[in-house]
Each structure stands twice: as structure tokens, then as C-alpha cells.
FIFIVEX-884932 format. One record per residue: residue number from 0; z, y, x of N, C-alpha, C, O in turn; residue in one letter. Coordinates in steps of 0.05 Angstrom, whole numbers, padded with zeros to 5 digits. Layout:
BEGIN
<pos->NUM, n_w->Z, n_v->Y, n_u->X, ca_w->Z, ca_v->Y, ca_u->X, c_w->Z, c_v->Y, c_u->X, o_w->Z, o_v->Y, o_u->X, code->A>
...
***
This chain:
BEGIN
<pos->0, n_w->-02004, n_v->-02102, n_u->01896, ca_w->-01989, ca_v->-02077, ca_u->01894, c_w->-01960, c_v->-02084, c_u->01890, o_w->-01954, o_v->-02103, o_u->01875, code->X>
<pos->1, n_w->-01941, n_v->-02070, n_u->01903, ca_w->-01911, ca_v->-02082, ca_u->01905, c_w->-01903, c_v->-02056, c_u->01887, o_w->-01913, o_v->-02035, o_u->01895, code->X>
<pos->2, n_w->-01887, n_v->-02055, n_u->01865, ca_w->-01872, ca_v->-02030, ca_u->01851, c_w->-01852, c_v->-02034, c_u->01859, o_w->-01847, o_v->-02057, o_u->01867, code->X>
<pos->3, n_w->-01835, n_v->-02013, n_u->01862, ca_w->-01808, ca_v->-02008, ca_u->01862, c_w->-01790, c_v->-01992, c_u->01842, o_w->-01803, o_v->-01980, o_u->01826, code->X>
<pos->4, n_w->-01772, n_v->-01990, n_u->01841, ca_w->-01753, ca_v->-01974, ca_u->01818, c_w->-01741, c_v->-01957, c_u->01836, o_w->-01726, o_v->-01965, o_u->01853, code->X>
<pos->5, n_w->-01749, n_v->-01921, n_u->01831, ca_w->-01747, ca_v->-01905, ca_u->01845, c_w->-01726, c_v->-01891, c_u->01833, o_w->-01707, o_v->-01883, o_u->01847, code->X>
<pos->6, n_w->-01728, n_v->-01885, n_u->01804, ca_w->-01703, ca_v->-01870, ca_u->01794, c_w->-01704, c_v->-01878, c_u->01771, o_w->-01721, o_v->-01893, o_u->01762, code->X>
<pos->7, n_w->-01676, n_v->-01863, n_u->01753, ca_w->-01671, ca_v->-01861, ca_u->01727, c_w->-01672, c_v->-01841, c_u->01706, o_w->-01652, o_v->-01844, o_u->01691, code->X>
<pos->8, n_w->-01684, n_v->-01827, n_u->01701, ca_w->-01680, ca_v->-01796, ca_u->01685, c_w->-01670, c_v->-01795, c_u->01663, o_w->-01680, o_v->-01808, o_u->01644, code->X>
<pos->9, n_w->-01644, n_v->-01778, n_u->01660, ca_w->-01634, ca_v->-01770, ca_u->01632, c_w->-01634, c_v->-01738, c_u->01635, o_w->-01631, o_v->-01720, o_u->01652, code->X>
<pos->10, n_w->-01642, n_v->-01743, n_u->01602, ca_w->-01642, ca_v->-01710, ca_u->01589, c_w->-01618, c_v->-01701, c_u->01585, o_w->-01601, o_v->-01715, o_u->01575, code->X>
<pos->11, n_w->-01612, n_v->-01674, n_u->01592, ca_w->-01591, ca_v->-01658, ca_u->01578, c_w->-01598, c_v->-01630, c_u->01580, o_w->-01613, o_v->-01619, o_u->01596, code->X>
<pos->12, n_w->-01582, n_v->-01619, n_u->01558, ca_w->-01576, ca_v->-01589, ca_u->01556, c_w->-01574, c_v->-01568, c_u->01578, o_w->-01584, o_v->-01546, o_u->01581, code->X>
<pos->13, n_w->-01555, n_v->-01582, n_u->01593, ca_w->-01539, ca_v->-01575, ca_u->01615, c_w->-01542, c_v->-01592, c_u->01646, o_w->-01523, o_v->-01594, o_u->01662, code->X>
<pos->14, n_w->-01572, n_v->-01603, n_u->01651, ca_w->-01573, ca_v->-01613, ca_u->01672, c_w->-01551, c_v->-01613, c_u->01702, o_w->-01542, o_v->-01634, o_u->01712, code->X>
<pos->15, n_w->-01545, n_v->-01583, n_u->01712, ca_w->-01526, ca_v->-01582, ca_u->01722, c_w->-01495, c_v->-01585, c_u->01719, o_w->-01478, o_v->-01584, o_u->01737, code->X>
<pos->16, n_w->-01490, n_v->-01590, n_u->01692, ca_w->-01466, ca_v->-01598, ca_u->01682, c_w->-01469, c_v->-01624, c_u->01692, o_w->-01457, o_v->-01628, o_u->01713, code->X>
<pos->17, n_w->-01481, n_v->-01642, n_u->01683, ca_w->-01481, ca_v->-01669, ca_u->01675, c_w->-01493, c_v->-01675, c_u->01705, o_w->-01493, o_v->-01699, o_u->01711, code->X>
<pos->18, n_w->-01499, n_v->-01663, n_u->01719, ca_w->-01504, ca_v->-01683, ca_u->01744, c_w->-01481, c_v->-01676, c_u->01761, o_w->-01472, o_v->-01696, o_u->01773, code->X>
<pos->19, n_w->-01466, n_v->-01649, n_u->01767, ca_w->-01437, ca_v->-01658, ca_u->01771, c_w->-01426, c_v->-01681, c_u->01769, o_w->-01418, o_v->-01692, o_u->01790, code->X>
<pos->20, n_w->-01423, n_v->-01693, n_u->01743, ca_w->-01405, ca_v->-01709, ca_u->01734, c_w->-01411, c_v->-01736, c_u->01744, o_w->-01393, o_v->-01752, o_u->01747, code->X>
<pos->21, n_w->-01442, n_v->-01742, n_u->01752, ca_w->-01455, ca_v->-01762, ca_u->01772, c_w->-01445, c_v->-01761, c_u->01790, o_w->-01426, o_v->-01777, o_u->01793, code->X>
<pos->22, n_w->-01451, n_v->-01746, n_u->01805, ca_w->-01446, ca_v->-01740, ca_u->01823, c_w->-01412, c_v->-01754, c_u->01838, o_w->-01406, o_v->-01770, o_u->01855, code->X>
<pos->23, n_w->-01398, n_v->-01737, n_u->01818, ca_w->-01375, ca_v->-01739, ca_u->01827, c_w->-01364, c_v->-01770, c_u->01830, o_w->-01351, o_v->-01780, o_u->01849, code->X>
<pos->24, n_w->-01374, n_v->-01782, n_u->01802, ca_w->-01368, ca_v->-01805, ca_u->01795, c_w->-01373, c_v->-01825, c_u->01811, o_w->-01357, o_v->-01841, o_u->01819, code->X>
<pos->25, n_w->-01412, n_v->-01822, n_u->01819, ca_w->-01418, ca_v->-01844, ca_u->01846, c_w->-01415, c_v->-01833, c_u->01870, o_w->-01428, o_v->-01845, o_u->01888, code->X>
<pos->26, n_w->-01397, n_v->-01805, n_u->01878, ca_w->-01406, ca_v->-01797, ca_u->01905, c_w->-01435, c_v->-01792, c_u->01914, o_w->-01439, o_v->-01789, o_u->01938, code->X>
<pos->27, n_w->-01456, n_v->-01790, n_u->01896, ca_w->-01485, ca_v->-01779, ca_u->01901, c_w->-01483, c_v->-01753, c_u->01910, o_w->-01468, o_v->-01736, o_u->01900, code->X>
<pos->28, n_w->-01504, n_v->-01748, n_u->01934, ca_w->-01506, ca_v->-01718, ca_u->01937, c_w->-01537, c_v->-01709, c_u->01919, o_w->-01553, o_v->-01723, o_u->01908, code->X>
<pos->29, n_w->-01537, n_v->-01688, n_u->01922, ca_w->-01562, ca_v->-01672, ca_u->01908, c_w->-01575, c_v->-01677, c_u->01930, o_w->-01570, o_v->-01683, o_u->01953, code->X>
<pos->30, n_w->-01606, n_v->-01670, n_u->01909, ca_w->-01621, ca_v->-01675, ca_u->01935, c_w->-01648, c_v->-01657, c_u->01938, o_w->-01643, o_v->-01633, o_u->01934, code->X>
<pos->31, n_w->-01666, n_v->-01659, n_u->01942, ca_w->-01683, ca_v->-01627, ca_u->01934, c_w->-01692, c_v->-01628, c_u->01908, o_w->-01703, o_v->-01648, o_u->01901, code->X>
<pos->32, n_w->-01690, n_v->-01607, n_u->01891, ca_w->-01695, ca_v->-01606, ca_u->01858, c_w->-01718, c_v->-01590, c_u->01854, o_w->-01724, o_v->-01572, o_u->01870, code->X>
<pos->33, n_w->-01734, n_v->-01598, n_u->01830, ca_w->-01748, ca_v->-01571, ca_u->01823, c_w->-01730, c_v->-01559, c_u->01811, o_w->-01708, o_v->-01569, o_u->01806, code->X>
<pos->34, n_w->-01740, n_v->-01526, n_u->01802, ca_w->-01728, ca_v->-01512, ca_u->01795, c_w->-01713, c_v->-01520, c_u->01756, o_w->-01727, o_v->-01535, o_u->01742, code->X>
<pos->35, n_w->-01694, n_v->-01510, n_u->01748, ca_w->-01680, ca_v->-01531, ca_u->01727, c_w->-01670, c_v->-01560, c_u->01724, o_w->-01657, o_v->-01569, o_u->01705, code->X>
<pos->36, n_w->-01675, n_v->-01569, n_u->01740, ca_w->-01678, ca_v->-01597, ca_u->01746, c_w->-01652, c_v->-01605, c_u->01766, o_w->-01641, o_v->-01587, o_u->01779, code->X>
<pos->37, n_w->-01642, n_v->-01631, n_u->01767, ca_w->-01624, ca_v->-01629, ca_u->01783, c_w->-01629, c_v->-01660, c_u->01789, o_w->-01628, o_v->-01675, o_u->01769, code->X>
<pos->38, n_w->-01635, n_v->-01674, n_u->01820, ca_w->-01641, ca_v->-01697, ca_u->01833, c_w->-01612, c_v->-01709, c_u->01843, o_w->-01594, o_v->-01694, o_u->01853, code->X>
<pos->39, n_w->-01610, n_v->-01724, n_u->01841, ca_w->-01587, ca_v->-01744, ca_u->01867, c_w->-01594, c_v->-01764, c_u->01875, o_w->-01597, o_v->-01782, o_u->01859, code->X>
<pos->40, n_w->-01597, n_v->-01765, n_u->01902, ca_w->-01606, ca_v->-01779, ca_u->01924, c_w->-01637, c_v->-01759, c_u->01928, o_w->-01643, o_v->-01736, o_u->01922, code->X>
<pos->41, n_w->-01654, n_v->-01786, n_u->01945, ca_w->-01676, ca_v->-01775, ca_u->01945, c_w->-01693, c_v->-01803, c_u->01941, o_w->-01684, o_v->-01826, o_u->01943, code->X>
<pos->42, n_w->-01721, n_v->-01795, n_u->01934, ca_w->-01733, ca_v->-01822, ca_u->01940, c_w->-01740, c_v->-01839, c_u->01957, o_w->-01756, o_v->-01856, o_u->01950, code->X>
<pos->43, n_w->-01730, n_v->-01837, n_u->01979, ca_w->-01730, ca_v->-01859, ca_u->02006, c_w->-01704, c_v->-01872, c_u->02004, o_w->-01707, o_v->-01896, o_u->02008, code->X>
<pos->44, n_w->-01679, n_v->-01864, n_u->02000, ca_w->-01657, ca_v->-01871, ca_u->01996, c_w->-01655, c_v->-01905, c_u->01986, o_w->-01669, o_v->-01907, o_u->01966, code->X>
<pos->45, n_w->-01643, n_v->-01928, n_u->01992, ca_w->-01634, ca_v->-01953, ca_u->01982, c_w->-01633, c_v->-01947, c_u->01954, o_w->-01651, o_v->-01956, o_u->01941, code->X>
<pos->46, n_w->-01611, n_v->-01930, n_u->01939, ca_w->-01608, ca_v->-01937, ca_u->01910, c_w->-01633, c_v->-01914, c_u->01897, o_w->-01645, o_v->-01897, o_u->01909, code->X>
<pos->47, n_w->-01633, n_v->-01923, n_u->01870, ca_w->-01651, ca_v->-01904, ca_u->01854, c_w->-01642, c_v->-01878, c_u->01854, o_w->-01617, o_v->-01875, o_u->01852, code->X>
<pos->48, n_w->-01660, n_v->-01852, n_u->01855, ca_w->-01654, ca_v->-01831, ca_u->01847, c_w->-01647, c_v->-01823, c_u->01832, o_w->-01668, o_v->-01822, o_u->01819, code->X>
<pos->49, n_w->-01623, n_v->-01809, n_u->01809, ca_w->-01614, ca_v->-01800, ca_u->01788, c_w->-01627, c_v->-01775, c_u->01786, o_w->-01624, o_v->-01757, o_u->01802, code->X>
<pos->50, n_w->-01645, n_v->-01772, n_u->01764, ca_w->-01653, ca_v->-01747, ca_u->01749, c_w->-01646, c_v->-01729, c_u->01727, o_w->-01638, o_v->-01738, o_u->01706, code->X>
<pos->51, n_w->-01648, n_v->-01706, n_u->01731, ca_w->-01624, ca_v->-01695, ca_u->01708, c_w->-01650, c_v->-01671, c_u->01698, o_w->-01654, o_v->-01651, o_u->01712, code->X>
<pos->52, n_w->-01668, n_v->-01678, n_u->01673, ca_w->-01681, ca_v->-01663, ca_u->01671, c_w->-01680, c_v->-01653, c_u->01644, o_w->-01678, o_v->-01668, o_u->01625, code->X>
<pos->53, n_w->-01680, n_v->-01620, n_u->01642, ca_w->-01673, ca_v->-01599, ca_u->01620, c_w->-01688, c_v->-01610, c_u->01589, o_w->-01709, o_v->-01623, o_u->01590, code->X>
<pos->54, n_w->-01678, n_v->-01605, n_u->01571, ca_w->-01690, ca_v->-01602, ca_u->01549, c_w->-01677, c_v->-01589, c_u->01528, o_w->-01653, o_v->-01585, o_u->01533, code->X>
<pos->55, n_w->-01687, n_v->-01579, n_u->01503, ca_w->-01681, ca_v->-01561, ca_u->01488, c_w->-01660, c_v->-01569, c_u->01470, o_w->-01642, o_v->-01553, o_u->01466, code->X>
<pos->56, n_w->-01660, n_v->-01594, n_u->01459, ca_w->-01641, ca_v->-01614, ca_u->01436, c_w->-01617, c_v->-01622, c_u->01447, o_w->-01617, o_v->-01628, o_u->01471, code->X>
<pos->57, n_w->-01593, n_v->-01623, n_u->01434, ca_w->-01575, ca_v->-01640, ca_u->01446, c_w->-01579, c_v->-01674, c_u->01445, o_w->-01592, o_v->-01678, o_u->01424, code->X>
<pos->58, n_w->-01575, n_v->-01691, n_u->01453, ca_w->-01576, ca_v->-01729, ca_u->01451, c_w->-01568, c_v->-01721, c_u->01419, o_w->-01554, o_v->-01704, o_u->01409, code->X>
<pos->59, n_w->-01584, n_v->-01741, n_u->01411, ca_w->-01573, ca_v->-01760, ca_u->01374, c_w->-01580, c_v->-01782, c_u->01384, o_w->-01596, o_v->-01786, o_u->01401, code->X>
<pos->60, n_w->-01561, n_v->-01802, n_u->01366, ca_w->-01564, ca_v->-01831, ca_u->01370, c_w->-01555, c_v->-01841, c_u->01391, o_w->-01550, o_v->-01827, o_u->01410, code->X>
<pos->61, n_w->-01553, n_v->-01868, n_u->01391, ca_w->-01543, ca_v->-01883, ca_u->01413, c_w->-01564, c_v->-01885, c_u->01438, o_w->-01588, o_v->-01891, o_u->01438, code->X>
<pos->62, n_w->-01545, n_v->-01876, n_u->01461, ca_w->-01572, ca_v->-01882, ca_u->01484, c_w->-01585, c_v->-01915, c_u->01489, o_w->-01572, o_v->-01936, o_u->01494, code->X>
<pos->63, n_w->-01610, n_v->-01911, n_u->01487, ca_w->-01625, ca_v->-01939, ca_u->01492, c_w->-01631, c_v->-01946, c_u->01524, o_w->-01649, o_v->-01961, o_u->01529, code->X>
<pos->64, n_w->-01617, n_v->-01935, n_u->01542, ca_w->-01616, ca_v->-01944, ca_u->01569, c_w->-01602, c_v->-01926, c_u->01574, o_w->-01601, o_v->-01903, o_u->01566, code->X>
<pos->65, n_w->-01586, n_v->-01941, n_u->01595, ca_w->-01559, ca_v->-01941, ca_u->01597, c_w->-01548, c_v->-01955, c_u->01629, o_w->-01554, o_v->-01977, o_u->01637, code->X>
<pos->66, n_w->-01529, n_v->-01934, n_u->01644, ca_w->-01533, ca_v->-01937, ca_u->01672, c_w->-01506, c_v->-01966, c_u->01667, o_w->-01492, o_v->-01966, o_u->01647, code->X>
<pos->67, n_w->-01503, n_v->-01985, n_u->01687, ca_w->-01469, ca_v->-02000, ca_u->01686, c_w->-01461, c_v->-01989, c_u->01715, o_w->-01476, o_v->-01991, o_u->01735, code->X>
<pos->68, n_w->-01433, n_v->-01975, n_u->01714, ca_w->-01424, ca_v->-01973, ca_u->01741, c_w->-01407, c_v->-01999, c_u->01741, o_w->-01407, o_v->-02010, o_u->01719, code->X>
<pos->69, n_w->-01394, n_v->-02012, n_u->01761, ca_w->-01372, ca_v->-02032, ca_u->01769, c_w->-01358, c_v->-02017, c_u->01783, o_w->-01364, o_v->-02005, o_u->01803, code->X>
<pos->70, n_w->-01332, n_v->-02018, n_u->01768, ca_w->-01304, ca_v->-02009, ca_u->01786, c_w->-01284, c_v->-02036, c_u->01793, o_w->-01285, o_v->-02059, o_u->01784, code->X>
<pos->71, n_w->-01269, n_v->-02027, n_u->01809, ca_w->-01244, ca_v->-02054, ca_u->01815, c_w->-01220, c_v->-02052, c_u->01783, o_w->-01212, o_v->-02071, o_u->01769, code->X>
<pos->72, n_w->-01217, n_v->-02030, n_u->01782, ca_w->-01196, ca_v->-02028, ca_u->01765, c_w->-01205, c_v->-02012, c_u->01742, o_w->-01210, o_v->-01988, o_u->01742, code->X>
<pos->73, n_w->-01206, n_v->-02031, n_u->01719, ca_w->-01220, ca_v->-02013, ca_u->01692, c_w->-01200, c_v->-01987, c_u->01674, o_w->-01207, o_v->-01967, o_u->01662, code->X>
<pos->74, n_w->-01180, n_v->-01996, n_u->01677, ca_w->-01164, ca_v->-01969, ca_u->01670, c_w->-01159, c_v->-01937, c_u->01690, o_w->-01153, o_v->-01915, o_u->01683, code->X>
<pos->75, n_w->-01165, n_v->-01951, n_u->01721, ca_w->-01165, ca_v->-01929, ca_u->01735, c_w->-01193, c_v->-01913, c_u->01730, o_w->-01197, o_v->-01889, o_u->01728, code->X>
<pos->76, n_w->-01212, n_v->-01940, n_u->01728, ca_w->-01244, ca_v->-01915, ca_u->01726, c_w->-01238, c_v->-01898, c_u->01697, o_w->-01242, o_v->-01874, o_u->01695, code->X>
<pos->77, n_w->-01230, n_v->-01913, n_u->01677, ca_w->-01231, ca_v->-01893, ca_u->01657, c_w->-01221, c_v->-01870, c_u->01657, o_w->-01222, o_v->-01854, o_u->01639, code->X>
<pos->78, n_w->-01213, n_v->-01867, n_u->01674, ca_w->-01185, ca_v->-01845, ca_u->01674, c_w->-01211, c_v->-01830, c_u->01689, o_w->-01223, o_v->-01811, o_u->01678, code->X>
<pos->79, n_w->-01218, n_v->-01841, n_u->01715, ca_w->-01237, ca_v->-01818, ca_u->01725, c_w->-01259, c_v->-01807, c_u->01711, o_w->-01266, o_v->-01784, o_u->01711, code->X>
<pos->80, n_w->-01267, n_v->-01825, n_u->01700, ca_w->-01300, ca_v->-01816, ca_u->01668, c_w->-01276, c_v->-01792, c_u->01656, o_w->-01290, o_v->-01772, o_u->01653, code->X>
<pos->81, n_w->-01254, n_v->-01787, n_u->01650, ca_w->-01247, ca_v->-01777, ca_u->01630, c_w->-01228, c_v->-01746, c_u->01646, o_w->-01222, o_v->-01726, o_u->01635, code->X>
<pos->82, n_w->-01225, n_v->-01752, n_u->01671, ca_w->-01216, ca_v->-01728, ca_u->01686, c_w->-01236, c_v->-01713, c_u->01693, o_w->-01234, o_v->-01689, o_u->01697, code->X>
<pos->83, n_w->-01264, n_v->-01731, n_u->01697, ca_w->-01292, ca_v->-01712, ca_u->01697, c_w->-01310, c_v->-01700, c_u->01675, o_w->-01333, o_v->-01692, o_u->01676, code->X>
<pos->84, n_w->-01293, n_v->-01702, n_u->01657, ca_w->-01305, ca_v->-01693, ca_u->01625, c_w->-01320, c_v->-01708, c_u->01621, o_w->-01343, o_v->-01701, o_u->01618, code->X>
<pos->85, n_w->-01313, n_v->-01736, n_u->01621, ca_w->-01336, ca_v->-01754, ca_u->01608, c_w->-01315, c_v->-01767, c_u->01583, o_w->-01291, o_v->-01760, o_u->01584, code->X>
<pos->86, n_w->-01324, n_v->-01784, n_u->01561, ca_w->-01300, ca_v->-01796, ca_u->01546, c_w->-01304, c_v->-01828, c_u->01549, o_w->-01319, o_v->-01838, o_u->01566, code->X>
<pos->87, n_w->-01292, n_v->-01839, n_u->01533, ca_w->-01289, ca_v->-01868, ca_u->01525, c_w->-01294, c_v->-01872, c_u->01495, o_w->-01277, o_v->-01862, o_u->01479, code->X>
<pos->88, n_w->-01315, n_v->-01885, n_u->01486, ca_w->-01322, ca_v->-01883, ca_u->01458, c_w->-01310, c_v->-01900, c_u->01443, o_w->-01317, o_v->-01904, o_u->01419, code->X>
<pos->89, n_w->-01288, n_v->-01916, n_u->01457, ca_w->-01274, ca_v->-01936, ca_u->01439, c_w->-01285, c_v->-01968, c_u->01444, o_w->-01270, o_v->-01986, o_u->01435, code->X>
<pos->90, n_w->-01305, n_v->-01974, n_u->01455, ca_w->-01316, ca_v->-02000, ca_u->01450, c_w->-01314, c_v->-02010, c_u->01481, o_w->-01324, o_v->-02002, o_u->01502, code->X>
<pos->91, n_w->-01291, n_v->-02037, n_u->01471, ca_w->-01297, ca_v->-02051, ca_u->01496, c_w->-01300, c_v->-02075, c_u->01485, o_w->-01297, o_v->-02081, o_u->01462, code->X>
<pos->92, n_w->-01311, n_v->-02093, n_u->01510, ca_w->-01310, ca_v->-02120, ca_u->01510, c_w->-01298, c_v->-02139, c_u->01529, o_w->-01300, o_v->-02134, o_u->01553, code->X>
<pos->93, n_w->-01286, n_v->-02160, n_u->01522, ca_w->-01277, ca_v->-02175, ca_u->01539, c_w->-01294, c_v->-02205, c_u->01550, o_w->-01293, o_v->-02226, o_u->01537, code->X>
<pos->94, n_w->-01304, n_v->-02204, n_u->01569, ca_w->-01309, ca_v->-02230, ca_u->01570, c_w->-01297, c_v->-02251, c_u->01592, o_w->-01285, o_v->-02239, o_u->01610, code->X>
<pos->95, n_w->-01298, n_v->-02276, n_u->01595, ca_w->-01290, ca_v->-02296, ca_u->01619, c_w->-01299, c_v->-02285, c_u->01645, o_w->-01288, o_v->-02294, o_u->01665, code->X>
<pos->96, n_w->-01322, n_v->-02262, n_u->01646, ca_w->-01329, ca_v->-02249, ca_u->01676, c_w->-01316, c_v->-02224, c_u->01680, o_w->-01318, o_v->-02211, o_u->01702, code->X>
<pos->97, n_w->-01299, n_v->-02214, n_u->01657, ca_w->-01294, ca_v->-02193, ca_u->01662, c_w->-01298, c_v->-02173, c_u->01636, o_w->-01306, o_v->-02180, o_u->01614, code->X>
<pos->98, n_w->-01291, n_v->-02140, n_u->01644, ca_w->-01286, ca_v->-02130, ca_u->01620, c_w->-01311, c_v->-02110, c_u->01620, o_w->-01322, o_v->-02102, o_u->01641, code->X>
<pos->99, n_w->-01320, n_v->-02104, n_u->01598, ca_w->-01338, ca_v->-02077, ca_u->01598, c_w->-01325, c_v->-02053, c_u->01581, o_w->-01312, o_v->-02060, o_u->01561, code->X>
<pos->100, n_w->-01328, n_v->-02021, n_u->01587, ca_w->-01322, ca_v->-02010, ca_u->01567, c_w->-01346, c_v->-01989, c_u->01563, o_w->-01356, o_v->-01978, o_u->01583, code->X>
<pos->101, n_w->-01352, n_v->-01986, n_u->01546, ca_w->-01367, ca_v->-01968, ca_u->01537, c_w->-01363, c_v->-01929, c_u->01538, o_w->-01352, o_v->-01915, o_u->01521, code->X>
<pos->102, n_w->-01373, n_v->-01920, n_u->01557, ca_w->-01360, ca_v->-01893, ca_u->01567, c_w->-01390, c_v->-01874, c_u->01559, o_w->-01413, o_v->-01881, o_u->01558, code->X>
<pos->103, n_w->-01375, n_v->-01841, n_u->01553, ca_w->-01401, ca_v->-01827, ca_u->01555, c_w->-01396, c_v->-01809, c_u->01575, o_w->-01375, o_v->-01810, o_u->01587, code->X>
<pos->104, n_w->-01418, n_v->-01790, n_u->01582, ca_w->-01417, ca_v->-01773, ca_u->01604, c_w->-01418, c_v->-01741, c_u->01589, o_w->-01431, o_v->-01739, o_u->01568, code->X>
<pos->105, n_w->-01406, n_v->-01717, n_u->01599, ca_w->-01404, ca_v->-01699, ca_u->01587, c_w->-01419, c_v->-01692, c_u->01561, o_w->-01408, o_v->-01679, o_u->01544, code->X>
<pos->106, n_w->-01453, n_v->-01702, n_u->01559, ca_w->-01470, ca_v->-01693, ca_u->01538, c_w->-01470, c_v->-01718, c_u->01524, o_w->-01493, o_v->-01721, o_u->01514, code->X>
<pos->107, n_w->-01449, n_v->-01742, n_u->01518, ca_w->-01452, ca_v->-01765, ca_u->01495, c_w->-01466, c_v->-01782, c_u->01511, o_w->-01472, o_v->-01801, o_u->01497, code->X>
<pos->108, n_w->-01477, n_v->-01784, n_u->01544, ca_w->-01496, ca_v->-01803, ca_u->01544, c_w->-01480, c_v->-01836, c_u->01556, o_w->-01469, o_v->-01842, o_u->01577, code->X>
<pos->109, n_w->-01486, n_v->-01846, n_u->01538, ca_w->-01464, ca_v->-01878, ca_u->01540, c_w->-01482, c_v->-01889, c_u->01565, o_w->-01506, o_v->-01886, o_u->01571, code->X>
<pos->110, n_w->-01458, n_v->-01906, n_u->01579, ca_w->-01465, ca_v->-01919, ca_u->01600, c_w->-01441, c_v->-01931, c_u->01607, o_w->-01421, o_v->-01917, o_u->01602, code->X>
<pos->111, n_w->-01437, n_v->-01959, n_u->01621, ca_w->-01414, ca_v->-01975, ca_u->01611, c_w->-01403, c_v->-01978, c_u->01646, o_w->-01418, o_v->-01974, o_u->01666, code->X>
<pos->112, n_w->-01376, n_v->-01986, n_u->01647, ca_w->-01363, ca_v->-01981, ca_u->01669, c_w->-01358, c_v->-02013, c_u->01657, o_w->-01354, o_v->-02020, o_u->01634, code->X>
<pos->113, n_w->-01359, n_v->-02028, n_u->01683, ca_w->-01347, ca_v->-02059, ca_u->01693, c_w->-01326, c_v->-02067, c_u->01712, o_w->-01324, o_v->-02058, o_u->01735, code->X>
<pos->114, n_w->-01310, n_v->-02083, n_u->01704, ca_w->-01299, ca_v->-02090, ca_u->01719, c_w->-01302, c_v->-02123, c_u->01726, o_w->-01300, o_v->-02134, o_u->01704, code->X>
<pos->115, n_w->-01304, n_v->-02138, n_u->01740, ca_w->-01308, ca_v->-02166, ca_u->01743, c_w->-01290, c_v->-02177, c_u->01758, o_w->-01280, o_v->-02169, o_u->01779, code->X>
<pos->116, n_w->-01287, n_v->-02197, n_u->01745, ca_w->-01265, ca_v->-02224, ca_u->01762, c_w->-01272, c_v->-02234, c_u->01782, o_w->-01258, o_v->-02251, o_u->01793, code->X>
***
């Protein structure tokens, strides 16, 4: 049996808020949804599908999975996480490969933007 990794699902309040902001960020289009629900890509597609599925709570706590985008230029991506209502929670790192910073997406959900040497 061969598995594959088809998608990633995060919860929010505001599913269609927050997949905007996907959206915009990786250039993903939508793709057929159930109803509340909001898909990008589809599942035949090369990369994994992004799932944006409803729930009643807002996020507490730190997210325990967590998407990494790679940009060329780490101050230009921030700027875009943050012109798309996403923030910067303050935490970067520097290493010999390069920099990470720690970003959230409109509903707090952290996921880190790279840049590499």
C-alpha cells in the first residue's frame, strides 16, 4: 500500500476569512467545498490540499503543526503576512541556512515563513 499526504486541515471561526489569506499568500485557488468548509487546491493536484474547516472555539495555545512557507526576501514576506491580516509574533531565528520567523494567520494560527541562503 503506497500513502500519500493529501492535505492539511486547520480549524477556524471564520473558515472563509482565513482561507483568503491562504490563498492570497500561496496563490491557491479554491476548489470544490462542502458546504462551510473552504478547500484549496484539489486532491489530484501536486501540492497538498489546504482545508479550512468551521468550528465553534476560537485557537488557545500554541499551534502544534504548523505550515513553513520559503520566501526570497524575509522582510518583504513579512510585510505580505501582515498586509493580509496575518501578524508576526515576534520570534525569529537566525541560523547559518538562513532565517525563520515565526508568523500567524488572521485566527493566531502560527506557521513560519523562511528564507534560505
Amino acid at each position: 500500500m503506497r500513502n500519500r499526504w493529501s492535505g492539511v486541515t486547520i480549524d477556524c471561526v471564520d473558515p472563509r476569512r482565513v482561507a483568503l489569506f491562504w490563498s492570497e499568500l500561496l496563490g491557491r485557488e479554491e476548489g470544490h467545498s462542502e458546504p462551510g468548509w473552504v478547500y484549496l487546491g484539489d486532491r489530484s493536484d501536486v501540492l497538498p490540499r489546504l482545508v479550512f474547516q468551521p468550528v465553534s472555539e476560537p485557537k488557545q495555545g500554541k499551534t502544534r503543526i504548523h505550515l513553513d512557507v520559503s520566501v526570497e526576501d524575509i522582510a518583504a514576506g513579512m510585510e505580505e503576512v501582515v498586509s493580509l491580516g496575518g501578524s508576526f509574533t515576534g520570534e525569529r531565528h537566525d541560523y547559518e541556512a538562513g532565517v525563520v520567523v515565526v508568523m500567524a494567520d488572521p485566527e493566531g494560527n502560527e506557521f513560519c515563513l523562511a528564507q534560505y541562503f
